[in-house]
MINUNU-527163 format. One record per residue (C-alpha): residue number from 1; residue in three letters; x, y, z. Coordinates in nm, 2 decimals. Each point is the difference from the previous one (the first is absolute). Layout:
# residues N
NODE   k   r      X      Y      Z
NODE NUM Ala      X      Y      Z
...
***
This chain:
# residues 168
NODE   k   r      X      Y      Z
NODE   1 Unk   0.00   0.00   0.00
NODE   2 Unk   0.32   0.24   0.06
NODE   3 Unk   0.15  -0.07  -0.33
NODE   4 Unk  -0.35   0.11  -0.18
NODE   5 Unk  -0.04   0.28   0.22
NODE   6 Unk   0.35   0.14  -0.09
NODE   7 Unk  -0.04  -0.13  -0.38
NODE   8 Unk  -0.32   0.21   0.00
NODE   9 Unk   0.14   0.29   0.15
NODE  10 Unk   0.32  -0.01  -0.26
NODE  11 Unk  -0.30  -0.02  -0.31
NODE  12 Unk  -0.16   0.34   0.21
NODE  13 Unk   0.35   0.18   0.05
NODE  14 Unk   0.05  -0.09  -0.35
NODE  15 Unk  -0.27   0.11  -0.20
NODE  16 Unk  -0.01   0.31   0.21
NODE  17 Unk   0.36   0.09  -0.15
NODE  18 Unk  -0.08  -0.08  -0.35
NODE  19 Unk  -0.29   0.18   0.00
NODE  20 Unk   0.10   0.33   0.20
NODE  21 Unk   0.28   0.00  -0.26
NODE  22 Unk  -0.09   0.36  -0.23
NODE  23 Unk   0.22   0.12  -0.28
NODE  24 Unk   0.00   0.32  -0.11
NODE  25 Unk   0.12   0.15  -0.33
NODE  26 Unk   0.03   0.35   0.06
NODE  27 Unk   0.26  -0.06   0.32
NODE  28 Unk   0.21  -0.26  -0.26
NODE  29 Unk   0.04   0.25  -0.24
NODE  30 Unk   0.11   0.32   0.25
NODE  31 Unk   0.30  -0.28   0.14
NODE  32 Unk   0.17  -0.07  -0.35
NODE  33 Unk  -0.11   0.27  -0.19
NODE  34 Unk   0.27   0.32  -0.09
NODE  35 Unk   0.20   0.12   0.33
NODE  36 Unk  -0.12   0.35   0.05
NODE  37 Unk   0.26   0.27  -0.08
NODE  38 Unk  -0.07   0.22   0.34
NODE  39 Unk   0.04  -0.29   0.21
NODE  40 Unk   0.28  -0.01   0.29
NODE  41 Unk   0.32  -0.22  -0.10
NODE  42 Unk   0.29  -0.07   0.20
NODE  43 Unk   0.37   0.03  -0.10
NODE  44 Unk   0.30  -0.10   0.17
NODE  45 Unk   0.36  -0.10  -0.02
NODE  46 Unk   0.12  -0.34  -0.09
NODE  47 Unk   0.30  -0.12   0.22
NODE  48 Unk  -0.05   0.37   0.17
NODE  49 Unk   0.31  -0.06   0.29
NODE  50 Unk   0.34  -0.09  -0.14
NODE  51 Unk   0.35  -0.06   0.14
NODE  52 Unk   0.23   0.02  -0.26
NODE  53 Unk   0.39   0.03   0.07
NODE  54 Unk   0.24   0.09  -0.25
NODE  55 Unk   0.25  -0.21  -0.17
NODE  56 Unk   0.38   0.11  -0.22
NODE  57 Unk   0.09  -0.03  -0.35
NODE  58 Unk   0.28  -0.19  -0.08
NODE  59 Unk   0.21   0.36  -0.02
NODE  60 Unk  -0.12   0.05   0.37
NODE  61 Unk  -0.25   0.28  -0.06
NODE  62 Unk  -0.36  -0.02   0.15
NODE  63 Unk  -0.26  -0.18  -0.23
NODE  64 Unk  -0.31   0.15  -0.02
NODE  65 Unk  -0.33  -0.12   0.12
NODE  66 Unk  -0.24  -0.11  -0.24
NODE  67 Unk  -0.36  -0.10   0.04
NODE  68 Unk  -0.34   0.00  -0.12
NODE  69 Unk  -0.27   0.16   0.20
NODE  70 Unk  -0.33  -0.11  -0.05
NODE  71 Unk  -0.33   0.09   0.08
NODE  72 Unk  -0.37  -0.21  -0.01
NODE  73 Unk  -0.35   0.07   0.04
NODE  74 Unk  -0.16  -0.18   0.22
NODE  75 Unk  -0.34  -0.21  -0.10
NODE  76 Unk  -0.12   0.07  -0.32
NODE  77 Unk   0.21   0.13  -0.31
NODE  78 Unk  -0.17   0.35  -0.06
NODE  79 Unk  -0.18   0.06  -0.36
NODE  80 Unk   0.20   0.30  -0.09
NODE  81 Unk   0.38   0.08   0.04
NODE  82 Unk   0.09   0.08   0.37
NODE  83 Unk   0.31   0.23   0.02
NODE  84 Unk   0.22   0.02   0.33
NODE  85 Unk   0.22   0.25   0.04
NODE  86 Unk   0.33  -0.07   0.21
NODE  87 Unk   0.15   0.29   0.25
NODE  88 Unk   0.29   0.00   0.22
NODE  89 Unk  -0.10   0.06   0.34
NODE  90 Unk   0.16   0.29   0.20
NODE  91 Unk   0.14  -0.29   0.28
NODE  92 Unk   0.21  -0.18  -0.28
NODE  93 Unk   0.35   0.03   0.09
NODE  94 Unk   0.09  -0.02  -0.40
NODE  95 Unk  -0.05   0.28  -0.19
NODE  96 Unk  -0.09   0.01  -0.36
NODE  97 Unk   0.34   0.00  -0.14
NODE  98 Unk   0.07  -0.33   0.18
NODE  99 Unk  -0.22  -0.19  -0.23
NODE 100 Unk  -0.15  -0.03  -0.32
NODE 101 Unk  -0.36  -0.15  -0.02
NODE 102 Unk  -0.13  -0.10  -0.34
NODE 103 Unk  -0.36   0.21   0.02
NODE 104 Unk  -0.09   0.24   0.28
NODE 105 Unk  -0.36  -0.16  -0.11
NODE 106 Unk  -0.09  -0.38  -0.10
NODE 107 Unk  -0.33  -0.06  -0.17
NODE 108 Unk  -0.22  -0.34   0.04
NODE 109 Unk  -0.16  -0.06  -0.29
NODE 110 Unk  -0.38  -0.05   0.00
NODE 111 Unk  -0.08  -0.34   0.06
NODE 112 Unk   0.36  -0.09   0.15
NODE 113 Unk   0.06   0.06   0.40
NODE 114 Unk   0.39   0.07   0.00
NODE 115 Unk   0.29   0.18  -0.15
NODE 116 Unk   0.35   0.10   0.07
NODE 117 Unk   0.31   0.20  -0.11
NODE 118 Unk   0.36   0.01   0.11
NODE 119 Unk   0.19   0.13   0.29
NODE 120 Unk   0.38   0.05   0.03
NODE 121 Unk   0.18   0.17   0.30
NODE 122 Unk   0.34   0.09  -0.04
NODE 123 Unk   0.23  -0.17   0.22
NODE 124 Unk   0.28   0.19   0.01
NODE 125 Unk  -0.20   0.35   0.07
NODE 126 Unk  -0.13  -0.18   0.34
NODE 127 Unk   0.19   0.02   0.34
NODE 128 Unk   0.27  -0.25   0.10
NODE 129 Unk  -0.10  -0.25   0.26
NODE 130 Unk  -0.33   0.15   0.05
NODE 131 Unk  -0.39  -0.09  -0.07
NODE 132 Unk  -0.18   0.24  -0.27
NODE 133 Unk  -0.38  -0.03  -0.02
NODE 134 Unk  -0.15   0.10  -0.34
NODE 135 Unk  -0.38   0.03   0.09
NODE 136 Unk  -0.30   0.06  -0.32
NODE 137 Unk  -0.34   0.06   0.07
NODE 138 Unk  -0.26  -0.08  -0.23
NODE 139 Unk  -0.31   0.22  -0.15
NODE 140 Unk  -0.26  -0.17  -0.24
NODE 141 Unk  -0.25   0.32  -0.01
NODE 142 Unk  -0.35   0.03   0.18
NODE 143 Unk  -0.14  -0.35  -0.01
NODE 144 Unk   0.30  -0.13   0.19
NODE 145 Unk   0.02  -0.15   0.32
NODE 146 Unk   0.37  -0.08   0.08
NODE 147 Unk   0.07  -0.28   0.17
NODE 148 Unk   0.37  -0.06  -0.03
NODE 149 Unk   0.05   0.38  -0.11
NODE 150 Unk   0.38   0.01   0.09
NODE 151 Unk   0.30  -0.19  -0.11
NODE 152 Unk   0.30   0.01   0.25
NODE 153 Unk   0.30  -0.18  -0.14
NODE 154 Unk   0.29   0.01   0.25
NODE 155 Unk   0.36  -0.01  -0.16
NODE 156 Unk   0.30  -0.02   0.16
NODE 157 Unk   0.34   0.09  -0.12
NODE 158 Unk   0.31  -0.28   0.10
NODE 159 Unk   0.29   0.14  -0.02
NODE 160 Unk   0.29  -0.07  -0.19
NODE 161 Unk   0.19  -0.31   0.12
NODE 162 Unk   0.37   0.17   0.00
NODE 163 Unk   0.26  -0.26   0.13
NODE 164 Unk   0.26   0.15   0.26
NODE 165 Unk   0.30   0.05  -0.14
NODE 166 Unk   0.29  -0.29   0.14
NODE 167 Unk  -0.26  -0.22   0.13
NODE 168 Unk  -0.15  -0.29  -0.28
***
């Protein structure tokens, strides 16, 4: 009698399910239809803290540090370009004539969700011994909310090793 009353029960639970089930067309279509253009996106760094330190040529001198910095939207890929524009921030203990950066504004293509460009600091323009941090903020205009808005890479300067003289 137990096994009827909980077979019965399942049939109820069941058909209630089935039946309370309503599809509608007009909420299907607002979820995949065209991203709206005035909606709020979110940008940020990719890889936004770095340690680099820096390494000699074969003459001896400082090579320079090369990356790629990167940014990404985050969700959707938007349906029109999305331009970010890069800044050094006013804390960045490298000024602008200690690097070189590819763009001072990377755009995403509609339909994609990142991009990048080059960044090189130059080594031997840094202090000996000591840690530099080149900070970038990021701006994508009015529909942006930042989430990762700054890029702090940290690079420090080894110095030459110069052996003593009379002691190999």
């Amino acid at each position: 009698m137990k096994n009827k009353l909980k077979y019965i029960a399942f049939l109820l639970l069941a058909s209630f399910v089935v039946v309370s089930c309503d599809y509608d067309e007009n909420n299907y279509e607002s979820l995949i239809g065209e991203p709206n253009a005035n909606a709020t996106f979110y940008v940020q760094f990719n890889d936004a803290a770095q340690l680099f330190e820096t390494s000699f040529t074969p003459d001896g001198s400082a090579a320079d540090v090369e990356t790629t910095v990167a940014v990404k939207l985050l969700g959707l890929p938007q349906s029109g370009d999305v331009t970010v524009s890069l800044s050094l921030d006013a804390s960045s203990d490298i000024s602008s004539e200690m690097f070189e950066m590819g763009a001072t504004s990377i755009v995403i293509p509609a339909g994609q969700t990142s991009a990048s460009t080059t960044l090189t600091i130059y080594s031997d323009m840094l202090p000996e011994d000591e840690t530099s941090s080149f900070i970038l903020n990021l701006d994508a205009g009015e529909n942006t909310a930042t989430a990762g808005g700054v890029l702090t890479y940290n690079v420090f300067r080894t110095p030459p090793c110069i052996p003593i003289p009379g002691e190999y």
